[in-house]
FILO-723579 format. One record per residue (C-alpha): residue number from 0; residue in three letters; x, y, z. Coordinates in nm, 4 decimals. Example, Ala and Ser with C-alpha at 12.3 -4.5 7.8 and 13.67 -1.06 7.14 Angstrom:
! FILO-723579
> 0|ALA|1.2300|-0.4500|0.7800
> 1|SER|1.3670|-0.1060|0.7140
This chain:
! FILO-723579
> 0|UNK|0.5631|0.0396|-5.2499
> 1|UNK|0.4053|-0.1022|-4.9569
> 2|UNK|0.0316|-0.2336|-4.8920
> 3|UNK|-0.1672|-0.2890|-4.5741
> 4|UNK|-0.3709|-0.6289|-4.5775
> 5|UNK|-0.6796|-0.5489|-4.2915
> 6|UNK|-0.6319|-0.8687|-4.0255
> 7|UNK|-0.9453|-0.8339|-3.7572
> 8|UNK|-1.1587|-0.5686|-3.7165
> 9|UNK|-1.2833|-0.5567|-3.3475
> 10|UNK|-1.5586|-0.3745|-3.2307
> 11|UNK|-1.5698|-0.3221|-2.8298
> 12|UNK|-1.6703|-0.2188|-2.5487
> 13|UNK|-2.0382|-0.2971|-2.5462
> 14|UNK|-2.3421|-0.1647|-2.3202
> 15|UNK|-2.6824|-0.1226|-2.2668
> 16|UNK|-2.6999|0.1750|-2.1056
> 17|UNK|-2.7201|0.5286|-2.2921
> 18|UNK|-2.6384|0.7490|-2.0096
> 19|UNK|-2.3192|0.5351|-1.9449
> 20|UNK|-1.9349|0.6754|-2.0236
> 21|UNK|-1.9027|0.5310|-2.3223
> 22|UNK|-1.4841|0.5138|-2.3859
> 23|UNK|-1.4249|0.7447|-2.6890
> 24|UNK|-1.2052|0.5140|-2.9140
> 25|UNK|-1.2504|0.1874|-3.0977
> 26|UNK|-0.9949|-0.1184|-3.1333
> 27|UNK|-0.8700|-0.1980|-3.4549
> 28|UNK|-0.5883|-0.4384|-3.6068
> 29|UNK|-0.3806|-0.4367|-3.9332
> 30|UNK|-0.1165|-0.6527|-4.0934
> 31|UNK|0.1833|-0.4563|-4.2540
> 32|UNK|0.3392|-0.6317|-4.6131
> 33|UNK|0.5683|-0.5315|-4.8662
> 34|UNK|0.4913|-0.5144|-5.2260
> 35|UNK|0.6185|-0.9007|-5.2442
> 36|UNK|0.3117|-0.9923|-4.9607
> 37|UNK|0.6222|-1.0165|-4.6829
> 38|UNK|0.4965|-0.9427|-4.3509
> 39|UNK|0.7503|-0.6347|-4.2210
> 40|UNK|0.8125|-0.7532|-3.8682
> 41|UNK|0.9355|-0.5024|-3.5727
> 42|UNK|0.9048|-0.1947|-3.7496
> 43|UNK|0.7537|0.1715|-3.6846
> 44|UNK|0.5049|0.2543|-3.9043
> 45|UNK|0.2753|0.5641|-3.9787
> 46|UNK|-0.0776|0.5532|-4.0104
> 47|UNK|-0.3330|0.7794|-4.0868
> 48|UNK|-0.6924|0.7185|-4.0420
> 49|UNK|-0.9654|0.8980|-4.1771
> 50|UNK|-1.3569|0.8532|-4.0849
> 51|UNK|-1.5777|1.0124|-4.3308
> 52|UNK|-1.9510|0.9627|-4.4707
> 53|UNK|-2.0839|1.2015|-4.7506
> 54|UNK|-1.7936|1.3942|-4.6516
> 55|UNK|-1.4588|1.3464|-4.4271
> 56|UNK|-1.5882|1.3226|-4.0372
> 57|UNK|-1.2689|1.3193|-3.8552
> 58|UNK|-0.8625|1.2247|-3.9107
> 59|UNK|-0.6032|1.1043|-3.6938
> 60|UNK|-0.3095|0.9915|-3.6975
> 61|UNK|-0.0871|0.7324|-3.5047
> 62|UNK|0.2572|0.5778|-3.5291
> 63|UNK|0.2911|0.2255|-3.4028
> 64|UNK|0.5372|-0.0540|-3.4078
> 65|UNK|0.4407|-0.3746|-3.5833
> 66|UNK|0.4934|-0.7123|-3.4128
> 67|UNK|0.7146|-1.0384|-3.4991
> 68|UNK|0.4291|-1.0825|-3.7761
> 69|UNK|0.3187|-0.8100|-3.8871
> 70|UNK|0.0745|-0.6920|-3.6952
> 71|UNK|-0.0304|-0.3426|-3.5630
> 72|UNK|-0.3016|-0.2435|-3.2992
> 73|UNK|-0.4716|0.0558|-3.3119
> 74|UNK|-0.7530|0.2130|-3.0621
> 75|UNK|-0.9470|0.4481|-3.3218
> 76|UNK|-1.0375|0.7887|-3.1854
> 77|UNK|-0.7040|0.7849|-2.9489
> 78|UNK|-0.4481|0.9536|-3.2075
> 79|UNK|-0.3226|1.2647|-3.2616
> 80|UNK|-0.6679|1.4528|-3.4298
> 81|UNK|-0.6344|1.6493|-3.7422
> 82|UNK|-1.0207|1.7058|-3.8004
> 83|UNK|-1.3039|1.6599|-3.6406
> 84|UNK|-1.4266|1.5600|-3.2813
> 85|UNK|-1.4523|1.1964|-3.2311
> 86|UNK|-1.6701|1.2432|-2.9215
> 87|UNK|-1.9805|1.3751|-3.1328
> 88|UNK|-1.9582|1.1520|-3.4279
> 89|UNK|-2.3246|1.0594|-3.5171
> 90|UNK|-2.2897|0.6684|-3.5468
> 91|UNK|-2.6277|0.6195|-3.6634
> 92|UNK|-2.4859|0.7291|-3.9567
> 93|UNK|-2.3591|0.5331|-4.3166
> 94|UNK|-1.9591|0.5482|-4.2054
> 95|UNK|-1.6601|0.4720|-4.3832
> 96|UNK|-1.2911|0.3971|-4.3085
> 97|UNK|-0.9586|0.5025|-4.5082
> 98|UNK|-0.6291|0.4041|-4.3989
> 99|UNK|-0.3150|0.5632|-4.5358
> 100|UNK|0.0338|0.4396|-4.4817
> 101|UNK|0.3664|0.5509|-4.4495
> 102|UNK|0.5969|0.2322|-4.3539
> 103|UNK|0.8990|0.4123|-4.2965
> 104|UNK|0.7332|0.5433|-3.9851
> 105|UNK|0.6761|0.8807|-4.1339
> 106|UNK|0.4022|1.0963|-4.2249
> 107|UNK|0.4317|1.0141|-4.6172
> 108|UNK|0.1123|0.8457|-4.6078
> 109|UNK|-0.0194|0.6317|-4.8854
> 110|UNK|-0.4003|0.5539|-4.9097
> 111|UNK|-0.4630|0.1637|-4.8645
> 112|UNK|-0.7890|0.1954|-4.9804
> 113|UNK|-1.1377|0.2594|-4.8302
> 114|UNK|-1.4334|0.0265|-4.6820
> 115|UNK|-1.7392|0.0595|-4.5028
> 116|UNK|-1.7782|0.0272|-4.1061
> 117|UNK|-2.0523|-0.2397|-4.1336
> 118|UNK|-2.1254|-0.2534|-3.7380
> 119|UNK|-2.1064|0.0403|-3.4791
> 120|UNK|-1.9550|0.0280|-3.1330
> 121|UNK|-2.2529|0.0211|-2.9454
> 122|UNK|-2.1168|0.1771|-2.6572
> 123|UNK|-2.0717|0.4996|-2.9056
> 124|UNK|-2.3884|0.4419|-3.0704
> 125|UNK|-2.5535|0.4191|-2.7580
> 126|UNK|-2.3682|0.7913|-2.6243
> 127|UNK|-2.5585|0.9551|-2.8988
> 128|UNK|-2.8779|0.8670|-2.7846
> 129|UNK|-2.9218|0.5070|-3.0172
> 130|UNK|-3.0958|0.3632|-2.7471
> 131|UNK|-3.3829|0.5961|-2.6934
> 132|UNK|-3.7144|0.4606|-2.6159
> 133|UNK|-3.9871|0.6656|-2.7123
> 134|UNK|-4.3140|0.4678|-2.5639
> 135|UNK|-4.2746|0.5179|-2.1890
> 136|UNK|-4.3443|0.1615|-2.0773
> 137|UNK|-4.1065|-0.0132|-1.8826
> 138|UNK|-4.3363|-0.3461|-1.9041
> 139|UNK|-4.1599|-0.3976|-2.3075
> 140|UNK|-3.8108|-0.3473|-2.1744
> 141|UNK|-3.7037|-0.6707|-2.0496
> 142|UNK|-3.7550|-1.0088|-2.2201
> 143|UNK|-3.8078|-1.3276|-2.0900
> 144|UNK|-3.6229|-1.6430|-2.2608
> 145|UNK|-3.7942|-2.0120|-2.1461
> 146|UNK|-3.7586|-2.3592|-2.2049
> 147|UNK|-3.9694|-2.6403|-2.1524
> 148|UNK|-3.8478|-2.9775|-2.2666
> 149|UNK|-3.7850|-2.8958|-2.7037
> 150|UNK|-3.9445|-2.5723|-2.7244
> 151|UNK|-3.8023|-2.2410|-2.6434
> 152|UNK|-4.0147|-1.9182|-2.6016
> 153|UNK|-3.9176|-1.5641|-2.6005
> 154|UNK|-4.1927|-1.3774|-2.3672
> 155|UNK|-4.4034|-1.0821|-2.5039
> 156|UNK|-4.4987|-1.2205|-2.8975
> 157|UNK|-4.1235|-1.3475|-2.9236
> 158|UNK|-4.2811|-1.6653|-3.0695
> 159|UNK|-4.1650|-2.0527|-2.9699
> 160|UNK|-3.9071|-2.1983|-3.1258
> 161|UNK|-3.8601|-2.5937|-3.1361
> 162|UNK|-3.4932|-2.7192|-3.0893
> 163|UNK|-3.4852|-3.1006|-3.1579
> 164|UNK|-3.1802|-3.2764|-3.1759
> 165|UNK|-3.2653|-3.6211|-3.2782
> 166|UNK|-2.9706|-3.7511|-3.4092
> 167|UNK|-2.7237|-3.9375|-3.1854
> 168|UNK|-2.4141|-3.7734|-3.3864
> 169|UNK|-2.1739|-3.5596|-3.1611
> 170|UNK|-1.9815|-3.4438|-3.4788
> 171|UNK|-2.2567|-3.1903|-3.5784
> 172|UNK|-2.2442|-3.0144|-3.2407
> 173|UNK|-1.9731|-2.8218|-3.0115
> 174|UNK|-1.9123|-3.0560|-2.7024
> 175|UNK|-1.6095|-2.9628|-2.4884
> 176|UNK|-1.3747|-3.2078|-2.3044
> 177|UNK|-1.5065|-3.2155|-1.9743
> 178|UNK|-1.1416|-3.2005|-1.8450
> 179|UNK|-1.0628|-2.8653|-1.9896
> 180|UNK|-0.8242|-2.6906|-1.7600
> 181|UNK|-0.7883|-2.3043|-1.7371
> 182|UNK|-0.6574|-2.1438|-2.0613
> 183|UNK|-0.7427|-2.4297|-2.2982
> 184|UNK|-0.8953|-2.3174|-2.6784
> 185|UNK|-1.1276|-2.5398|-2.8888
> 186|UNK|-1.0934|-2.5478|-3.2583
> 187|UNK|-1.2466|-2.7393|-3.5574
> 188|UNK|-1.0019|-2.9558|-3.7440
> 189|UNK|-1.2598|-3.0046|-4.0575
> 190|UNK|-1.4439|-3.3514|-3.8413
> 191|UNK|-1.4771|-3.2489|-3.5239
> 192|UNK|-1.3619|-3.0165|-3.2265
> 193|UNK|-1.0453|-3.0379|-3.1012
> 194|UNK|-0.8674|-2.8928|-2.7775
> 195|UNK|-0.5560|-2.6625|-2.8089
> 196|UNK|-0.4060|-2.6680|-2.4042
> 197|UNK|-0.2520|-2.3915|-2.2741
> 198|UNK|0.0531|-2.2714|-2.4028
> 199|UNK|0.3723|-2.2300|-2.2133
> 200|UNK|0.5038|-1.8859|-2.1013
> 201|UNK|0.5855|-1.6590|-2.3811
> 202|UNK|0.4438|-1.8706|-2.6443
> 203|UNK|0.2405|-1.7115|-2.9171
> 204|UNK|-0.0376|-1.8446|-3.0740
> 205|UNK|0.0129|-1.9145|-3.4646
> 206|UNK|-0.2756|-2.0720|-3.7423
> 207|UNK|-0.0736|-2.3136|-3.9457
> 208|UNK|-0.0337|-2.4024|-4.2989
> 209|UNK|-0.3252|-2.6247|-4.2775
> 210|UNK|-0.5366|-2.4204|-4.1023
> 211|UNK|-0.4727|-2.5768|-3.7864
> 212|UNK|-0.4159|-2.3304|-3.4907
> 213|UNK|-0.0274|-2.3931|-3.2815
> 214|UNK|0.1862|-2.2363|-2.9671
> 215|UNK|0.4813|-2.1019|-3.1403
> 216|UNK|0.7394|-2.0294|-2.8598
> 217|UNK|1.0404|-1.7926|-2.9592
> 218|UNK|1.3481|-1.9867|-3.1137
> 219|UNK|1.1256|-2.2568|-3.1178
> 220|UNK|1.3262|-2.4069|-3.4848
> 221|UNK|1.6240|-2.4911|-3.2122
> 222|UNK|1.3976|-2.6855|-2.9895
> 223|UNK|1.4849|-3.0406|-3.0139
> 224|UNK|1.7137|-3.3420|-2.9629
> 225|UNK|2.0478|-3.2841|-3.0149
> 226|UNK|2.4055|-3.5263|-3.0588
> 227|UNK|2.7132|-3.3879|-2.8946
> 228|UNK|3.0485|-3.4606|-2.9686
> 229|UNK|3.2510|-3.2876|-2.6942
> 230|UNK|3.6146|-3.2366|-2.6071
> 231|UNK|3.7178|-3.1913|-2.2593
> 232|UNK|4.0676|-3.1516|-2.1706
> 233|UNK|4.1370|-3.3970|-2.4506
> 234|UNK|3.9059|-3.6729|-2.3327
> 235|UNK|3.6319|-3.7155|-2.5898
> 236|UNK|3.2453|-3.7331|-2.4812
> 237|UNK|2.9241|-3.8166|-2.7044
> 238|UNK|2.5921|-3.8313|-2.5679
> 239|UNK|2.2427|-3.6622|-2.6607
> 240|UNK|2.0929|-3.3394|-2.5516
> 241|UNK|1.7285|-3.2175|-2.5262
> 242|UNK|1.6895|-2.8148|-2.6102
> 243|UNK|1.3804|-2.6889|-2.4955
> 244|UNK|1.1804|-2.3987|-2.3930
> 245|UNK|1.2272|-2.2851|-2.0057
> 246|UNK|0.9253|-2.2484|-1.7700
> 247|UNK|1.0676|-1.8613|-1.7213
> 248|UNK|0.8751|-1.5255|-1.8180
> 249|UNK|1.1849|-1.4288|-2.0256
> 250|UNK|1.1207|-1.5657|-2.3297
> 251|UNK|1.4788|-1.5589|-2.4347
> 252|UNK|1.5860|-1.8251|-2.1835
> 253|UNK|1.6408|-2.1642|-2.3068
> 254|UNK|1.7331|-2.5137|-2.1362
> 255|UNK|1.9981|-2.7788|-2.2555
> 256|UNK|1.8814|-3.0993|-2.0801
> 257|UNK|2.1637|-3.3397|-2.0164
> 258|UNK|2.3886|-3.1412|-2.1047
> 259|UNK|2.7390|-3.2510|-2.0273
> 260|UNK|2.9491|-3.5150|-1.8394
> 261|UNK|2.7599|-3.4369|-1.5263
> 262|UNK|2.4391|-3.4531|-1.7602
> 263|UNK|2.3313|-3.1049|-1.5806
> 264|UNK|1.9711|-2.9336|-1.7101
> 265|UNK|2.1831|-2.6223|-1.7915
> 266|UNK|1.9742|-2.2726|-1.8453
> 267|UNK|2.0704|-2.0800|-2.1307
> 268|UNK|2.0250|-1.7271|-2.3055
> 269|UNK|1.9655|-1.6611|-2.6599
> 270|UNK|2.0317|-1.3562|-2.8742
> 271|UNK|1.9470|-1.4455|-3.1953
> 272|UNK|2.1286|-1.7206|-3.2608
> 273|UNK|2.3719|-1.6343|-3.0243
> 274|UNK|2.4178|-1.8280|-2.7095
> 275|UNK|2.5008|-1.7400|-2.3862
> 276|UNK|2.5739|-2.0082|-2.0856
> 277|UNK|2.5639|-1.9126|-1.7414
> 278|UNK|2.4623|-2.1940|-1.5117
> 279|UNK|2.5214|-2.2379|-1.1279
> 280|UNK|2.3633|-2.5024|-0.9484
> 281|UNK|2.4287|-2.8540|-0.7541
> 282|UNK|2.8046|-2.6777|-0.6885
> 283|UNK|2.8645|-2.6664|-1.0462
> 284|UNK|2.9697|-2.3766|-1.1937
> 285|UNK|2.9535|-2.3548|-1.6058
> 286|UNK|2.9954|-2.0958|-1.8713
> 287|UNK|3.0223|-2.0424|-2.1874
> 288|UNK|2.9092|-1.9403|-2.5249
> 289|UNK|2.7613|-2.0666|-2.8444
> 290|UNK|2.6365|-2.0349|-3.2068
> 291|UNK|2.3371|-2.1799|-3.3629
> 292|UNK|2.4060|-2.2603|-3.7570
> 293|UNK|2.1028|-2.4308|-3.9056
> 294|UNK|2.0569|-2.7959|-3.7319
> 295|UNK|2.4222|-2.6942|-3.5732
> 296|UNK|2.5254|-2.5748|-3.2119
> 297|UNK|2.9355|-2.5061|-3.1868
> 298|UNK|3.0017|-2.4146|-2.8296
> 299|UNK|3.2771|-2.3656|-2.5777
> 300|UNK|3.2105|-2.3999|-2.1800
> 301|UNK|3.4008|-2.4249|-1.8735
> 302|UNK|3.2799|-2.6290|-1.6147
> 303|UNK|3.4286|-2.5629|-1.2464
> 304|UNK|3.3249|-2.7855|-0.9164
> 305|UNK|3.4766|-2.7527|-0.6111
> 306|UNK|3.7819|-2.5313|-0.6671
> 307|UNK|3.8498|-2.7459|-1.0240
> 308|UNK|3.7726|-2.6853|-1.3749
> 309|UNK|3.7899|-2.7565|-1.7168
> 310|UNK|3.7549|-2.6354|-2.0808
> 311|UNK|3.5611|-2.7784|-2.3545
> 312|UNK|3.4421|-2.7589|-2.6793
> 313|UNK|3.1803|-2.8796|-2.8762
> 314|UNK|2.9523|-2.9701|-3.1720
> 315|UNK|2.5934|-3.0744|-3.1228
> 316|UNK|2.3805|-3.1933|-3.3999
> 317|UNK|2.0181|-3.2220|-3.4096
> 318|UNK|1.8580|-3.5348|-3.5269
């Protein structure tokens, strides 16, 4: 048996304007578990989606492939229609949502279980004529919002509010490091705001066991300092490595810092734990292959420089 736990629920595409083409779908995201609450990563899944309010509105369906956690993303009123129109769905309407599931990627669908659609897209809301305006004037249209010193007025009877912050304690309100750069997130660690930088390339970002938001970068558990104990044509090297993350799109690509006699910053490729060495540079040639076990890297490599080469093998460790 399989259950669907409901991640985010995002309602877009927002506007003011009723005569505007309001995109006929909304956006919505699920996680996929197993009966044992294990996310079920990189899999096809089917998923059936049903609108209804006294009765059944409209049905779709739509077969998606989870992520590395889980997760599925869905743009409501896009699937393949069973019932219904979505186009002339009254949204000032009482609505609820059912989602069925068939995780095998099927159409053996398996009801999740039902809720309500608490907020409308607006945009939708709006296309059905939820922004009419029945009195005519155009004077009560647009508000004005003013501050002088404390006080803040909203214009035609909105009233005046005072805002008076008279307490000299930062930890009660959201200031932002003023030397942010582009991409940066703020979060609240539980005393006071905190800034996440930008990630690096291919990086995804991950909430932590305590709450606390993190970049996770693919094969990130074989990032780290490593000790090598290499053979080379029967001379015997030690010395310490740094594996790391490259700066490239492919997320795949990895970087062995130091990495032998010639202490080279050697590029690597990872399949699985699986690696692949193929490194030219500085008139060094060097390649070779690998295996991650655990804390463990056993490798073989051949390094060749101006017409010479030679084999070796090795063991790094991390610390």
């Amino acid at each position: 048996m399989r259950k669907l736990l409901l991640a985010a629920f995002t309602l877009l595409l927002f506007t003011f304007m009723a005569q505007a083409q309001a995109p006929q779908a909304f956006k919505y995201q699920a996680v996929v578990r197993d009966a044992a609450g294990q996310v079920l990563p990189d899999q096809e899944v089917g998923l059936q989606i049903e609108l209804f309010g006294q009765d059944t509105i409209y049905r779709e369906t739509h077969t998606a492939t989870t992520n590395a956690f889980g997760l599925v993303n869905l743009e409501i009123g896009r699937g393949t229609a069973l019932f219904g129109d979505f186009a002339t769905i009254d949204w000032n309407q009482s609505i609820g949502i059912t989602i069925s599931l068939d995780a095998a990627g099927g159409t053996d669908y398996e009801p999740m279980g039902a809720s309500e659609l608490l907020s409308v897209p607006y945009a939708l809301y709006a296309a059905n004529g939820g922004s009419s305006d029945d009195d005519g004037d155009p004077t009560n249209e647009i508000q004005t919002l003013m501050q002088t010193g404390a006080e803040v007025t909203l214009s035609n009877g909105g009233g005046t509010i005072t805002v008076n912050d008279a307490d000299a304690d930062p930890a009660n309100e959201l200031e932002l490091p003023a030397d942010a750069q582009t991409g940066d997130l703020a979060y609240y660690n539980g005393t006071a705001w905190q800034r996440l930088p930008v990630g690096i390339p291919g990086a995804v970002l991950t909430m932590g066991a305590d709450g606390i938001p993190v970049w996770y970068r693919k094969f990130q558990e074989f990032f780290g300092t490593y000790n090598v104990s290499e053979i080379c044509e029967g001379q015997s090297f030690s010395y310490p490595i740094v594996i790391g993350p490259s700066t490239s799109s492919n997320e795949n690509e990895i970087i062995l810092q130091n990495f032998g006699a010639y202490n080279l910053p050697v590029t690597g490729t990872l399949d699985g734990n699986n690696l692949t060495i193929d490194y030219v540079g500085g008139g060094y040639t060097i390649t070779g292959t690998g295996t991650f076990n655990g804390d463990v890297l056993t490798y073989t490599n051949t390094t060749s420089l101006n017409g010479l080469s030679e084999n070796c093998t090795g063991t790094a460790t991390k610390q």
